[in-house]
C-alpha positions in Angstrom: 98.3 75.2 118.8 96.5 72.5 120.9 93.8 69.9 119.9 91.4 71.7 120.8 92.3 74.8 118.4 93.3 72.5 116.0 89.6 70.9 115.7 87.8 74.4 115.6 86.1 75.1 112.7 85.8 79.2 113.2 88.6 81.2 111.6 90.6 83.3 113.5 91.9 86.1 112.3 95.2 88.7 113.7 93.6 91.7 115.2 96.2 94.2 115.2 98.6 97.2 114.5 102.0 96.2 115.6 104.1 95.4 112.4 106.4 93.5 115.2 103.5 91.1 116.4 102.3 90.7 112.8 105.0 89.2 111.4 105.2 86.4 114.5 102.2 85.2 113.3 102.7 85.5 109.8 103.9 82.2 109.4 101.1 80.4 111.2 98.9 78.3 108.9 96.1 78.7 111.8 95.8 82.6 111.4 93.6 82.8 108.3 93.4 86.6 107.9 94.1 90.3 109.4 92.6 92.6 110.7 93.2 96.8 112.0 91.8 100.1 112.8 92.3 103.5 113.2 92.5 103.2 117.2 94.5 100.7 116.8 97.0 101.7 114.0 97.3 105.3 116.9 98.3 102.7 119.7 100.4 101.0 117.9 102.0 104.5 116.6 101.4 104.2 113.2 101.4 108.1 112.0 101.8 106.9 108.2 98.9 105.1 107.3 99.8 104.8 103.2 102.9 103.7 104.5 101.5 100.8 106.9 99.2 99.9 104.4 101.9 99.0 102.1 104.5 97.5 104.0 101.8 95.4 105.7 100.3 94.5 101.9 103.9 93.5 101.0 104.4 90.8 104.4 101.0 89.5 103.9 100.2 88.8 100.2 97.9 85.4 100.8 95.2 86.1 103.3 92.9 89.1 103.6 93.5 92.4 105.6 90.8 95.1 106.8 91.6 98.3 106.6 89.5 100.8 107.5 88.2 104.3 106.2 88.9 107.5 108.1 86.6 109.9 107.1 83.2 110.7 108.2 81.6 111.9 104.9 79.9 109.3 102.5 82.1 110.8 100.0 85.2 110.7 100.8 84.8 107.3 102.5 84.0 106.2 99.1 87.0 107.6 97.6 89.0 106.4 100.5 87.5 102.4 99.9 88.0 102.6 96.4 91.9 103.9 97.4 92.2 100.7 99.7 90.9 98.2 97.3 93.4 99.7 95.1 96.1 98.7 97.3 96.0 94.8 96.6 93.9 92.0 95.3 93.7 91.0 99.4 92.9 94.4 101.0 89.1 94.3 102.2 87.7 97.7 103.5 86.5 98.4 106.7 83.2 100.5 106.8 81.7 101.5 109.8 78.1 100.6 110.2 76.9 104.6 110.4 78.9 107.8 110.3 79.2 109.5 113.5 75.7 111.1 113.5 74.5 107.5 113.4 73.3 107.6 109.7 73.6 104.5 107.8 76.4 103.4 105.9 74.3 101.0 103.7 73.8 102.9 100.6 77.6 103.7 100.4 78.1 99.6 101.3 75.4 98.9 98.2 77.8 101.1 95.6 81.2 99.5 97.2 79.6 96.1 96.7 78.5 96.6 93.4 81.8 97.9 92.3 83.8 95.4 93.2 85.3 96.0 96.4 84.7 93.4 99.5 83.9 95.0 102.9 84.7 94.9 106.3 81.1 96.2 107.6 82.3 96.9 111.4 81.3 98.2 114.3 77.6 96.6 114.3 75.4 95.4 117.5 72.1 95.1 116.9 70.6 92.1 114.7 68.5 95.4 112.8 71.9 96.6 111.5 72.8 92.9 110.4 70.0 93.0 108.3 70.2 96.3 106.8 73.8 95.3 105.8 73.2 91.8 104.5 71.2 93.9 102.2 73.4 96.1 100.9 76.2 93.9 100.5 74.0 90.9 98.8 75.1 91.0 95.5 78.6 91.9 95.5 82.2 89.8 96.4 82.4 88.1 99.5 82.5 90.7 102.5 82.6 90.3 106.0 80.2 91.7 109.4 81.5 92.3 111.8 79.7 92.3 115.3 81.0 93.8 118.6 80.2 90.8 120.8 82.6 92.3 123.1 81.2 95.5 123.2 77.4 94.0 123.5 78.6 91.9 126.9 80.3 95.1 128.2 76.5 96.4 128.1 75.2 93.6 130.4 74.0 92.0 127.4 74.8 88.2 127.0 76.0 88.4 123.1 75.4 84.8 122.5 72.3 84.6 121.5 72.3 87.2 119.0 75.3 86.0 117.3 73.3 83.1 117.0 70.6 84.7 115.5 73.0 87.1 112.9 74.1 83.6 111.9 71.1 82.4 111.1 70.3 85.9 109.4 73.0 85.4 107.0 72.5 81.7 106.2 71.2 83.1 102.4 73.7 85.0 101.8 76.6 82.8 101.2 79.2 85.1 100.4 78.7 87.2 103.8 80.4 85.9 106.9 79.9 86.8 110.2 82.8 88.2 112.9 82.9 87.9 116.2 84.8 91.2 117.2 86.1 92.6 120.5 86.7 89.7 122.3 87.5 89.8 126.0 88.8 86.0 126.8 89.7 83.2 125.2 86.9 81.1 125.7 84.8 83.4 123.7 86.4 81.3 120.9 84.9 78.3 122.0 81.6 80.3 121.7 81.4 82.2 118.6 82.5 78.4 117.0 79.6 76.6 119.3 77.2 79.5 117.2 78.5 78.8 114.4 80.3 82.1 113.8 82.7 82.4 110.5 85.3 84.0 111.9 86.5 85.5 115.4 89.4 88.3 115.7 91.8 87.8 118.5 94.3 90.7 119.4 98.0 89.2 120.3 97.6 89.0 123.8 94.8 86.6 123.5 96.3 84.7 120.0 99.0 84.1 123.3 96.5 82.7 125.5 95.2 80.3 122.7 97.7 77.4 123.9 95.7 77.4 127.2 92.5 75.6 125.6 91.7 72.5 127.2 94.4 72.4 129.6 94.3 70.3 132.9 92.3 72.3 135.5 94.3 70.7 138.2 97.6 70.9 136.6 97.2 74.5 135.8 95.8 75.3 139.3 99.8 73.7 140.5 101.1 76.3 138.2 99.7 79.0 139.0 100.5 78.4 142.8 104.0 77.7 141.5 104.0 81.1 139.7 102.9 83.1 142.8 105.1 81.9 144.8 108.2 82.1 142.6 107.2 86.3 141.9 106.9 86.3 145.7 110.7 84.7 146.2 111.8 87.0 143.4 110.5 90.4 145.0 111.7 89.3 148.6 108.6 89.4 150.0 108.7 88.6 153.9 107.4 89.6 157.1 
């Protein structure tokens, strides 16, 4: 890692489904947690989830991992996050901020929290869902939010700001931390740490792009001629 990753003060965390890219950042004292999801864990091929939550349990035993409910009844999400936190004392479980008919997940998030299990509150955009789950999650173990910053700049909405504000939101709750999720370039890192963001989730092509940070514009302008013109030598390009 460079200096410049080195003196950041945001976690980053492994977003990811890939048992293969997991485990070459398992070893890095820089990677301070783990994260997945169901779209994910289907890219990735994963068609045994039990399976990939305990082999993935077993390589990781020292930093947390997210993984998420599948169903879309309050029910059987409970029964499913109660499964999870079964699973290991590290497992924290991803609950979506609303089911799919956009009904709020924060009086299943209230029970979770009050029973014990840390949460994953995910999916979440607006600074009225912040609040609403900063609620529900007050009084139990240390959880996580999760905000789509990604997502909100896809909608021509600059995300900055309101990350700012969800960190200010959460400043009472001390055992809540805010994530910067679905990032789209590196220097969103830079970003959600200048906000003062807890945590930022970085999938392996970008935890590959971290070594770039504060690299010499003019030195990496020569490379990237140098780059062009070797593929262009290699394919035989000519006229």
């Amino acid at each position: 890692m460079t200096d410049v990753v080195n003196r950041l003060g945001i976690k980053i965390f492994a977003d990811g489904a890939d048992l293969a890219d997991i485990a070459k950042v398992a070893d890095d004292p820089r990677i301070a947690g783990f994260t997945t999801n169901p779209t994910l864990m289907r890219k990735a091929g994963v068609d045994d989830y039990p399976s990939f939550i305990k082999e993935l349990v077993a390589t990781i035993t020292d930093r947390p991992i997210s993984f998420e409910v599948t169903s879309d009844d309050f029910a059987e999400m409970e029964r499913q996050a109660l499964d999870l936190h079964g699973f290991g004392d590290n497992v924290v479980v991803k609950i979506p901020v609303t089911d799919t008919a956009g009904t709020s997940s924060a009086p299943l998030m209230r029970r979770l929290a009050t029973a014990g299990v840390s949460i994953n509150a995910t999916a979440l955009m607006t600074l009225d869902q912040v609040r609403v789950t900063a609620d529900a999650l007050a009084d139990g173990p240390p959880s996580v939010i999760s905000v789509f910053a990604g997502r909100i700049a896809d909608a021509g909405v600059d995300p900055i700001p309101l990350m700012a504000e969800a960190v200010a939101l959460l400043e009472p709750y001390p055992r809540l931390e805010l994530l910067w999720a679905s990032p789209r370039e590196v220097l969103n890192v830079l970003q959600a740490d200048q906000v003062g963001c807890h945590i930022i989730t970085l999938t392996p092509d970008l935890l590959a792009k971290l070594p770039l940070l504060g690299r010499d514009l003019g030195q990496f302008s020569l490379e990237t001629v140098q780059m062009f013109r070797d593929d262009a030598v290699a394919a035989g390009y000519d006229f």
